[in-house]
DOBAZA-493349 format. One record per residue: residue in one letter; residue number from 1; y, x, z of N, C-alpha, C, O in turn. Coordinates in steps of 0.001 Angstrom, whole numbers, padded with zeros to 6 digits. Example, Ala and Ser with C-alpha at 12.3 -4.5 7.8 and 13.67 -1.06 7.14 Angstrom:
2
> a | 1 | -005690 | 013190 | 007800 | -004500 | 012300 | 007800 | -003300 | 013200 | 007800 | -003319 | 014236 | 008465
> s | 2 | -002250 | 012850 | 007080 | -001060 | 013670 | 007140 | 000030 | 012900 | 007870 | 001138 | 013409 | 008039
This chain:
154
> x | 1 | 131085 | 075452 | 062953 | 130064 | 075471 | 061932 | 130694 | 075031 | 060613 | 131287 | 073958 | 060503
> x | 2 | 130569 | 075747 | 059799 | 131236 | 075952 | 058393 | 130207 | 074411 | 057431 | 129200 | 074136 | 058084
> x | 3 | 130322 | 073710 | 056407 | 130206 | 072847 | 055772 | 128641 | 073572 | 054940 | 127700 | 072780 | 054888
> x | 4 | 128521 | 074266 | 054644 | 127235 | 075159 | 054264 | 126230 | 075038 | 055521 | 125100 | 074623 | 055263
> x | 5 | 126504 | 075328 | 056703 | 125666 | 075371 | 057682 | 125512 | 073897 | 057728 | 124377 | 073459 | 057540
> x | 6 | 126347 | 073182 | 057920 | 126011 | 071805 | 058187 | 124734 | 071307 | 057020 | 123573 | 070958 | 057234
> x | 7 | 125171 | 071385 | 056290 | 124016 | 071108 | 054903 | 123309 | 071761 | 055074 | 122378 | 071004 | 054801
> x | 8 | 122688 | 072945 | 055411 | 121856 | 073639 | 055697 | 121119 | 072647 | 056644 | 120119 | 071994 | 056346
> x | 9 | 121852 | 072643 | 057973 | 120619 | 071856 | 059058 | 120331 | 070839 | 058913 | 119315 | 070482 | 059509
> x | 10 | 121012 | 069890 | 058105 | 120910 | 068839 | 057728 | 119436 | 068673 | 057184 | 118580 | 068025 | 057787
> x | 11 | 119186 | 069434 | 055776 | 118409 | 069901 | 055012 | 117194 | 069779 | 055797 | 116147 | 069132 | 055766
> x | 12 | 117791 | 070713 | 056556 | 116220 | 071529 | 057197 | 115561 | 070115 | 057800 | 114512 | 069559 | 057476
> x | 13 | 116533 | 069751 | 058766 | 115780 | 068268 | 059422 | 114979 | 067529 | 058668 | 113844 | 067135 | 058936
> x | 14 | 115851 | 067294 | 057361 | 114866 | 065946 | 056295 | 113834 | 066526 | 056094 | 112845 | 065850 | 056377
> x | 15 | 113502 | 068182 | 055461 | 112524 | 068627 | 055057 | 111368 | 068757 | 056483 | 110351 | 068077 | 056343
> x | 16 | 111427 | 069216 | 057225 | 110693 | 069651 | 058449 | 110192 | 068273 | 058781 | 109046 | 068288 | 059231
> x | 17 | 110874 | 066812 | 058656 | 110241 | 065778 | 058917 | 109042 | 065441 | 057940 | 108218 | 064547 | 058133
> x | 18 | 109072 | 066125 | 057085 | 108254 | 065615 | 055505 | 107436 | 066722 | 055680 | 107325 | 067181 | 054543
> x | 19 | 106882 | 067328 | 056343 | 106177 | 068862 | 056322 | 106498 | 069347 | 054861 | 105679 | 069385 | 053943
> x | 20 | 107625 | 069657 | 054802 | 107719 | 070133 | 053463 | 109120 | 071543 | 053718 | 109912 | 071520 | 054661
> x | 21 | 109095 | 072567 | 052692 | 110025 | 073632 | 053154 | 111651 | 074046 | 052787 | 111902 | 074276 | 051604
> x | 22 | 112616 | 074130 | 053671 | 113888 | 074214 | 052762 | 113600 | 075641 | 051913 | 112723 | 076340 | 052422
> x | 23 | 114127 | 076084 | 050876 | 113788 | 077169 | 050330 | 114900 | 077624 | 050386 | 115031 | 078674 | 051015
> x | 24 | 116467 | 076811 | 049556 | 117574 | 077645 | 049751 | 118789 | 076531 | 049774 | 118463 | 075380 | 049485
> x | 25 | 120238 | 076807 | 050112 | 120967 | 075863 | 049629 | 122243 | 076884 | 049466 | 122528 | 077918 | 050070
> x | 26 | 122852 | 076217 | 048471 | 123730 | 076986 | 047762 | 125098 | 075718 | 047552 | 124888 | 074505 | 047569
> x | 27 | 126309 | 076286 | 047383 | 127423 | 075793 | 047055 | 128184 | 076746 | 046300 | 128302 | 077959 | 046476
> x | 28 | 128733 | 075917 | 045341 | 129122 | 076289 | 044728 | 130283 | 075350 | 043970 | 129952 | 074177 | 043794
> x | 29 | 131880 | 075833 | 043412 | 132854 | 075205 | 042978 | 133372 | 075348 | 041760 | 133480 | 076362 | 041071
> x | 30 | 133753 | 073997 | 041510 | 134339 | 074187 | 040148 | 135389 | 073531 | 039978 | 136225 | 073582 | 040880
> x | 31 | 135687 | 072658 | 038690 | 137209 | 073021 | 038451 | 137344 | 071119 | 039401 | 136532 | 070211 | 039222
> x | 32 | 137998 | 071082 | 039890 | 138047 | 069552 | 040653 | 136949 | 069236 | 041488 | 137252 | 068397 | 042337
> x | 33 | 135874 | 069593 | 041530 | 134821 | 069362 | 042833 | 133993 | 069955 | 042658 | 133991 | 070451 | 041531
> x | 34 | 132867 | 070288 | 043500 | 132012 | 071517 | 043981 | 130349 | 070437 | 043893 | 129978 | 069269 | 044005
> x | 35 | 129778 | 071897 | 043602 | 127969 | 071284 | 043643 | 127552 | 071676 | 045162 | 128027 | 072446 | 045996
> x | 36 | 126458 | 070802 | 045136 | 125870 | 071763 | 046491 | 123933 | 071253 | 046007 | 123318 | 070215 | 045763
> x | 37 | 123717 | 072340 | 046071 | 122521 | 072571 | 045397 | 121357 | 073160 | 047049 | 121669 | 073986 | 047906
> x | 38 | 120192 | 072425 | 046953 | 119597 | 072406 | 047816 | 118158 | 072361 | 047017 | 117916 | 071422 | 046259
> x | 39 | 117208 | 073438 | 047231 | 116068 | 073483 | 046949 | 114848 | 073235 | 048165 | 114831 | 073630 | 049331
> x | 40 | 113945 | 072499 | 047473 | 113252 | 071909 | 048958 | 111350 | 072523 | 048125 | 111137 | 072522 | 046913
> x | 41 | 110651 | 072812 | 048846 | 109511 | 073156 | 048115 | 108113 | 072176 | 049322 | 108285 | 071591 | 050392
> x | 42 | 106922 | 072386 | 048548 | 105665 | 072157 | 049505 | 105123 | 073342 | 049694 | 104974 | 074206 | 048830
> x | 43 | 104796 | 073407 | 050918 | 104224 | 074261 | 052193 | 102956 | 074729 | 051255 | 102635 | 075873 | 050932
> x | 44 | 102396 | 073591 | 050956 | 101111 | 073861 | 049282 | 101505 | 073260 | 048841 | 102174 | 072244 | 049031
> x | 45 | 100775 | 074361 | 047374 | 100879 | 073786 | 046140 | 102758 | 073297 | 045718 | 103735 | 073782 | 046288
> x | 46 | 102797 | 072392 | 044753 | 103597 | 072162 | 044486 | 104632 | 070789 | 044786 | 104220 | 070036 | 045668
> x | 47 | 105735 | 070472 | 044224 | 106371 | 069169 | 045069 | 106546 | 067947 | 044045 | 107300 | 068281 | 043130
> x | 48 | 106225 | 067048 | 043962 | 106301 | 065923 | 043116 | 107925 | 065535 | 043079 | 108720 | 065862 | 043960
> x | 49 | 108372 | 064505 | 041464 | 109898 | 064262 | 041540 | 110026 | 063197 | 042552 | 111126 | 063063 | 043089
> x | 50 | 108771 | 062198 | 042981 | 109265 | 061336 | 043965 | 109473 | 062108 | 045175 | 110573 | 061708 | 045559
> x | 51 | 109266 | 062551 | 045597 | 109338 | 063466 | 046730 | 110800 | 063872 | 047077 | 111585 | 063877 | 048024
> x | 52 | 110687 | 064297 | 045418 | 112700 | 065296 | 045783 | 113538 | 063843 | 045336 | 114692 | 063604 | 045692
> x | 53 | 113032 | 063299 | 044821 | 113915 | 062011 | 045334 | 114207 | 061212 | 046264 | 115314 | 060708 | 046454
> x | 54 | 112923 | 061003 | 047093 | 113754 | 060611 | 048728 | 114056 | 061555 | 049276 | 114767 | 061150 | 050196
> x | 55 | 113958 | 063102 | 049360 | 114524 | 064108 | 049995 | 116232 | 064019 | 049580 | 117198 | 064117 | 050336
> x | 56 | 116203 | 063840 | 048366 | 117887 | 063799 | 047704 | 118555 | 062033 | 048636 | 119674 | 061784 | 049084
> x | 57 | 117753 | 061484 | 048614 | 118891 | 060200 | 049034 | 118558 | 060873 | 050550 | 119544 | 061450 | 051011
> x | 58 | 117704 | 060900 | 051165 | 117918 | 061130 | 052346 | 118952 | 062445 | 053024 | 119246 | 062785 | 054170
> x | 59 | 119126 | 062694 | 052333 | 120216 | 064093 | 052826 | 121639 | 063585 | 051960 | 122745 | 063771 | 052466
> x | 60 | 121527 | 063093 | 050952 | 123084 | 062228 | 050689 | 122960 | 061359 | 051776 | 123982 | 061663 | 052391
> x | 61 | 122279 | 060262 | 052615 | 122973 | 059310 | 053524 | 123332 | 060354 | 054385 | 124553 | 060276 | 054519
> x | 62 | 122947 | 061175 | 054955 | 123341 | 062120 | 055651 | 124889 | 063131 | 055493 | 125843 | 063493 | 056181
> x | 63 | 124538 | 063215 | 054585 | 126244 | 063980 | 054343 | 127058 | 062978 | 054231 | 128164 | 063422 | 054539
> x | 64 | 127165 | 061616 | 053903 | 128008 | 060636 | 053661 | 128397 | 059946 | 054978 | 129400 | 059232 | 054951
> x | 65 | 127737 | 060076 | 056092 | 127623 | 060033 | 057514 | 128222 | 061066 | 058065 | 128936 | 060719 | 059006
> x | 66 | 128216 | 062486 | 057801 | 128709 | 063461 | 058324 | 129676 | 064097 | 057615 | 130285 | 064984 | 058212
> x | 67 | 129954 | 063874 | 056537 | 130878 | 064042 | 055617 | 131378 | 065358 | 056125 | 132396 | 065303 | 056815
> x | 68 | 130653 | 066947 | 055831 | 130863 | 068248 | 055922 | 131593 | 068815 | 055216 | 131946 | 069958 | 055508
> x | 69 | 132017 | 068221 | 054134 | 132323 | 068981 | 053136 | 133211 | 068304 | 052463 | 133012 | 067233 | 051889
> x | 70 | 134713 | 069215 | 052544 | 136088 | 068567 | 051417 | 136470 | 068541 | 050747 | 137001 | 069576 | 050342
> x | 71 | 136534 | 067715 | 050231 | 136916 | 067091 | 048400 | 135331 | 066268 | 047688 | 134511 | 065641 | 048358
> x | 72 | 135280 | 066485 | 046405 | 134231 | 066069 | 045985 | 133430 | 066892 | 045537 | 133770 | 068004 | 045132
> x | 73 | 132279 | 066469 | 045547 | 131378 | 067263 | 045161 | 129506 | 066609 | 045105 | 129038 | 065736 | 045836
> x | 74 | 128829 | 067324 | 044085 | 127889 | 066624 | 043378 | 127085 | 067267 | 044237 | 127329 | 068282 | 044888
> x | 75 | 125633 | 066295 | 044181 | 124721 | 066819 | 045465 | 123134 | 067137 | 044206 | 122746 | 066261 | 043433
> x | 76 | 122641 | 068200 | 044284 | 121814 | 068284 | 043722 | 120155 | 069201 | 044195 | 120065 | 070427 | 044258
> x | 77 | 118958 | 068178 | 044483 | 118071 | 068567 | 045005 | 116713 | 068605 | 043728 | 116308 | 067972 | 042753
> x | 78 | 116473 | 069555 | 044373 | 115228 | 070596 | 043127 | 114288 | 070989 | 044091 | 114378 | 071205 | 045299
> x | 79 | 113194 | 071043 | 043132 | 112581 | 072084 | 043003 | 112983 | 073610 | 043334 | 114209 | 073672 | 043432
> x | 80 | 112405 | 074789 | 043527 | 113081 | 076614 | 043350 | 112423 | 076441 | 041932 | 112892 | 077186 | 041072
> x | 81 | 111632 | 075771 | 041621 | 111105 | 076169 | 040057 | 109903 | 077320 | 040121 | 109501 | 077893 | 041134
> x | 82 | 109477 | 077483 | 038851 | 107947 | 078414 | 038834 | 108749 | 080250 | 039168 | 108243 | 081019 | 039985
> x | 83 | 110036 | 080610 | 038325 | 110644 | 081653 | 038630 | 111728 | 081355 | 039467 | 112807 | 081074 | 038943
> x | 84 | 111532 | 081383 | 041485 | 112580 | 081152 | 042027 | 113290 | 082276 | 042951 | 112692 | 082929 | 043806
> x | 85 | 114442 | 082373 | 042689 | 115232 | 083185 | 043453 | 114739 | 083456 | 044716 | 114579 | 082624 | 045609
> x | 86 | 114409 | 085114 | 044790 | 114536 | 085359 | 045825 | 115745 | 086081 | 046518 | 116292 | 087042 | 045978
> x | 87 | 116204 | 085506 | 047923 | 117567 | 086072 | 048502 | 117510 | 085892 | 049846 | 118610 | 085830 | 050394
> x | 88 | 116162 | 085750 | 050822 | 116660 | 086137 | 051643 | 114961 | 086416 | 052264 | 114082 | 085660 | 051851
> x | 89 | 114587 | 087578 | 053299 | 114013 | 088148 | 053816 | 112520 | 087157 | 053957 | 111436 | 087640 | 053630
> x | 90 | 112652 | 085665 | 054509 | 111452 | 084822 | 054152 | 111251 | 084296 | 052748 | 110221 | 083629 | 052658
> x | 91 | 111771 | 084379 | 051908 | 111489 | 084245 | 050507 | 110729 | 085068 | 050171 | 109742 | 084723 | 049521
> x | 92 | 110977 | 086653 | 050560 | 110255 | 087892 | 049786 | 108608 | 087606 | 050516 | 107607 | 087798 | 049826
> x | 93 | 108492 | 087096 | 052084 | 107372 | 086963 | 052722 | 106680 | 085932 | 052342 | 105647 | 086325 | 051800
> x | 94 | 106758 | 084792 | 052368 | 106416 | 083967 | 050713 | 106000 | 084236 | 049671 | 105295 | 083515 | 048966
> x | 95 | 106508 | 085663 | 049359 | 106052 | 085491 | 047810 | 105329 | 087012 | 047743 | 105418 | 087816 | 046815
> x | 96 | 104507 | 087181 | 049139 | 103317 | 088557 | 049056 | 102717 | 088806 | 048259 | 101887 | 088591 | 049142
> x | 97 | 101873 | 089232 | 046871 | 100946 | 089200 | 046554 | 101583 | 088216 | 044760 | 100734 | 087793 | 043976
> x | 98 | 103076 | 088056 | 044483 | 103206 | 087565 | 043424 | 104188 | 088437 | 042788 | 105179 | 088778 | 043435
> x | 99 | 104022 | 088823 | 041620 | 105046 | 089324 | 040502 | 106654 | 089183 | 040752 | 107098 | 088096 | 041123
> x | 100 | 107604 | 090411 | 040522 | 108789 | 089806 | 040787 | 109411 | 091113 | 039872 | 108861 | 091844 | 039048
> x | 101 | 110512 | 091078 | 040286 | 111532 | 091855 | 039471 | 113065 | 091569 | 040427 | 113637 | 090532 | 040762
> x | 102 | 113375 | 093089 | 040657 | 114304 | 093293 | 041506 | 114950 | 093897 | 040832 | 114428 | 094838 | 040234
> x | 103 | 116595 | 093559 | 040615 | 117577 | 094619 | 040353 | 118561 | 094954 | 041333 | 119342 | 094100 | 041752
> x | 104 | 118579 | 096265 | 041768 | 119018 | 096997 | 042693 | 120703 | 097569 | 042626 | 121387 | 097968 | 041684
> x | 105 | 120884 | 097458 | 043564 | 122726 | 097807 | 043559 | 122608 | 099555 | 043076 | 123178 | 100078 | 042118
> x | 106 | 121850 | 100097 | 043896 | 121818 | 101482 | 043067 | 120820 | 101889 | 041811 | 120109 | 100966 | 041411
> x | 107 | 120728 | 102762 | 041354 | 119419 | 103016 | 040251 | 118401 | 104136 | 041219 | 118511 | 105239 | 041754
> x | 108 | 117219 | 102892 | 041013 | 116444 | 103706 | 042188 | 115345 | 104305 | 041662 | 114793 | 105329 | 042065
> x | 109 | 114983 | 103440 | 040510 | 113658 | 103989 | 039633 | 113761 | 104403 | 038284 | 113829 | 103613 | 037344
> x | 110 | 113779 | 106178 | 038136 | 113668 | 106178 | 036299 | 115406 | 106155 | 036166 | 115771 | 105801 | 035045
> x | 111 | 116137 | 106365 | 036798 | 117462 | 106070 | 036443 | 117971 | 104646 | 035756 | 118825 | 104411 | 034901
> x | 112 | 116926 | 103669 | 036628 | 117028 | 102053 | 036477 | 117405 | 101765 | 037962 | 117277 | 102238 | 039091
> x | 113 | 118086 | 100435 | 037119 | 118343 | 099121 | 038539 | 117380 | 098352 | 038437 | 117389 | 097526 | 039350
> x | 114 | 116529 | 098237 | 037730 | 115436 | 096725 | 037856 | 114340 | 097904 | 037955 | 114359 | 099092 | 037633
> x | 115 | 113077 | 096793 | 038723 | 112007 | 097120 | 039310 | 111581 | 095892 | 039185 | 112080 | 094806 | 039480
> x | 116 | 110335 | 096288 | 038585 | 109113 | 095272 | 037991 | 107734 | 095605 | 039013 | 107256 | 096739 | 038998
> x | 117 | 107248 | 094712 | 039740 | 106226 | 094602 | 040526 | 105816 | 093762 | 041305 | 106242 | 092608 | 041255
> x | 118 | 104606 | 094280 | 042477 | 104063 | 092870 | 042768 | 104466 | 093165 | 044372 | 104348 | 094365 | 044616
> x | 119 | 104899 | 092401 | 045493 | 105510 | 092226 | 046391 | 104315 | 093015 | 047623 | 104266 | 092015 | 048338
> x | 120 | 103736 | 093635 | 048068 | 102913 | 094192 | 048669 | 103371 | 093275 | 050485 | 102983 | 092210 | 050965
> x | 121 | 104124 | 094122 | 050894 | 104771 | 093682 | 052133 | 106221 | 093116 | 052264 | 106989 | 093255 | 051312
> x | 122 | 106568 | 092579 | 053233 | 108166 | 092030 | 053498 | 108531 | 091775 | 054712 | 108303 | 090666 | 055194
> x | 123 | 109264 | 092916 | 055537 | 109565 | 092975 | 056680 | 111223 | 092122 | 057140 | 111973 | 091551 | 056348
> x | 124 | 111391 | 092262 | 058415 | 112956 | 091973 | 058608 | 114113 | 093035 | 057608 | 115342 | 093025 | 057542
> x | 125 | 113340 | 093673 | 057097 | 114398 | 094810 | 056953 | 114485 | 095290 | 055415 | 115578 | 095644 | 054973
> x | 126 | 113188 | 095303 | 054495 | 112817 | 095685 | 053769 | 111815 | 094825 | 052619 | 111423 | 093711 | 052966
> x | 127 | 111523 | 095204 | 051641 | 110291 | 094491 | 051205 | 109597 | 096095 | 050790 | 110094 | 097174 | 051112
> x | 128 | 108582 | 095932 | 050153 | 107522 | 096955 | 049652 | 106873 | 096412 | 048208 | 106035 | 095513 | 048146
> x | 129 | 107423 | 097133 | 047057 | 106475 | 096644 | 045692 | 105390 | 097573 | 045234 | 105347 | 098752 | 045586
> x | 130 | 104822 | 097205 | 044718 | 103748 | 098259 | 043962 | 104492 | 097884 | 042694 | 104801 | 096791 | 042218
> x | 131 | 104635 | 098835 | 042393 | 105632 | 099301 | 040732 | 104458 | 099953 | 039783 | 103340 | 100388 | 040058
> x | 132 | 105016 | 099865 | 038836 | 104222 | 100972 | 037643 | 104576 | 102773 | 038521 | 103809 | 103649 | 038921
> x | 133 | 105864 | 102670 | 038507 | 105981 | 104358 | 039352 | 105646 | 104499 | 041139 | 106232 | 105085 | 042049
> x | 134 | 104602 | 103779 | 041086 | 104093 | 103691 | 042726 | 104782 | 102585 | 043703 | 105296 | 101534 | 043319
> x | 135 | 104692 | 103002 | 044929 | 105051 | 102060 | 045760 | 106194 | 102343 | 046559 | 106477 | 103308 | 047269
> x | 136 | 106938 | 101014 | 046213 | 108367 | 101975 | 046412 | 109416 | 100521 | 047419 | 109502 | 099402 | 046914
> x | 137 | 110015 | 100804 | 048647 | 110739 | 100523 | 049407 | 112173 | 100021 | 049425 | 113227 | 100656 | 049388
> x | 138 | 111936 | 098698 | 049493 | 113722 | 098841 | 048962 | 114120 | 097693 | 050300 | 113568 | 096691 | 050755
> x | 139 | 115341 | 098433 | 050606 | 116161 | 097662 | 051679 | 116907 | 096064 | 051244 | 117610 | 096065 | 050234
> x | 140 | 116780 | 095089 | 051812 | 117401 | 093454 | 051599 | 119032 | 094165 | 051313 | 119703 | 093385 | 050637
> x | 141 | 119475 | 094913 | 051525 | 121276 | 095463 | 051556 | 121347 | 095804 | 050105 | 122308 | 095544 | 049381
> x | 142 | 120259 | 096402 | 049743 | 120231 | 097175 | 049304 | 119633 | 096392 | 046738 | 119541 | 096888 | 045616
> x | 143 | 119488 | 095118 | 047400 | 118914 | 094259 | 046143 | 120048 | 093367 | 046128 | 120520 | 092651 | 047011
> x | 144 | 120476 | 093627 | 044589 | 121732 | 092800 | 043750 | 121260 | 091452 | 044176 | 121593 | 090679 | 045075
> x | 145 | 120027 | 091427 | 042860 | 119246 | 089814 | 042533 | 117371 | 090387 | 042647 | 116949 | 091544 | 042652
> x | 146 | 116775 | 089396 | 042706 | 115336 | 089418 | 042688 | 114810 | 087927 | 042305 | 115517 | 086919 | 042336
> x | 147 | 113554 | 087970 | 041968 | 113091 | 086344 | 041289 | 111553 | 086826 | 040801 | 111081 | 087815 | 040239
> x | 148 | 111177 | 085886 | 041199 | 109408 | 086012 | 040984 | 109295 | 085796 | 039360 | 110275 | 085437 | 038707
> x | 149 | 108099 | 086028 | 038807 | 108411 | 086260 | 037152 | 106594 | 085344 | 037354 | 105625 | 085685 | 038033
> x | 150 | 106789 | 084157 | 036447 | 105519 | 083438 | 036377 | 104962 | 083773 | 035290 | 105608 | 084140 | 034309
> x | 151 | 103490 | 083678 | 035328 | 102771 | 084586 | 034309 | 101564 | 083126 | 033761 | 101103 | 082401 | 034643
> x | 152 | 101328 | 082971 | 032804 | 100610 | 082409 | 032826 | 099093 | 082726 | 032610 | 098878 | 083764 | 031984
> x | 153 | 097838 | 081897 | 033086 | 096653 | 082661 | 033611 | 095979 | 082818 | 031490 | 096373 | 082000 | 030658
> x | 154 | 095547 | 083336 | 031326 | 095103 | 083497 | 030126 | 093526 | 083424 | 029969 | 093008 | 083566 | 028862
C-alpha cells in the first residue's frame, strides 16, 4: 500500500467516526517537501472550521504514528469549498441535480471541450448532463477536469 492509500484510509477512519464524508485526498510535491491535502465535507449541509480542525489534528497524530510518507511534508485539511472538484464517479453522484462544467479530453459539443450543465444521472461508468445542446453522455475516461459552478439564489 502506497503512502496515498495509507492517508486515504487513515482519512476515511477519522471522518466515518465523525459521521462526516472524505471527499478527496490529494498529494502533491514541491521543491524540498510535499503537501498532502485532504478534503473532508458534512453528509448535510455544510462543515464548521472547528470541525476541520479536530479532523486535521486527528489525522496528523495519525500519520505521525504511521509515518506513510517520506521526507517532509505539510498536511492540509479543508473544506471541497462551494465550487468542488469533481474526479471521481461518487462525486458526480453527489452532485445530481447541481450545476457543473466539464472539460472533456475530446471536443464533444459545438466543436468545444467544456460543457456547461446540470448533472441529471451518474453511473459507474458515465455521468449524464442536461446541456443547453440537450442531453448528452460523457464517459469518467473520457473528462480532463469537472467542478460544480455555485450560483447564487437571487
Amino acid at each position: 500500500m502506497g503512502g496515498l492509500d495509507e492517508v486515504r484510509d487513515l482519512a476515511e477512519a477519522v471522518v466515518r467516526r465523525r459521521s462526516l464524508r472524505l471527499w478527496d485526498v490529494e498529494m502533491a510535491s514541491g521543491s524540498g517537501s510535499g503537501v498532502v491535502r485532504v478534503m473532508v465535507d458534512a453528509t448535510e449541509g455544510g462543515i464548521d472550521l472547528d470541525t476541520v480542525t479536530e479532523v486535521a489534528e486527528e489525522i496528523s497524530r495519525g500519520l505521525d504514528l504511521r509515518d506513510p510518507i517520506a521526507g517532509r511534508y505539510t498536511l492540509e485539511v479543508s473544506s471541497p469549498g462551494l465550487e468542488r472538484s469533481l474526479r471521481r464517479p461518487e462525486h458526480f453522484a453527489s452532485s445530481v441535480g447541481k450545476k457543473v462544467t466539464v472539460k472533456t479530453k475530446q471536443r464533444l459539443v459545438a466543436g468545444s471541450h467544456r460543457i456547461d450543465g446540470v448533472v441529471k444521472e451518474a453511473t459507474g461508468e458515465t455521468v449524464k448532463l442536461d446541456a443547453e445542446a440537450g442531453q448528452i453522455e460523457v464517459s469518467y475516461g473520457e473528462i480532463k477536469s469537472a467542478r460544480t459552478i455555485f450560483e447564487w439564489n437571487r
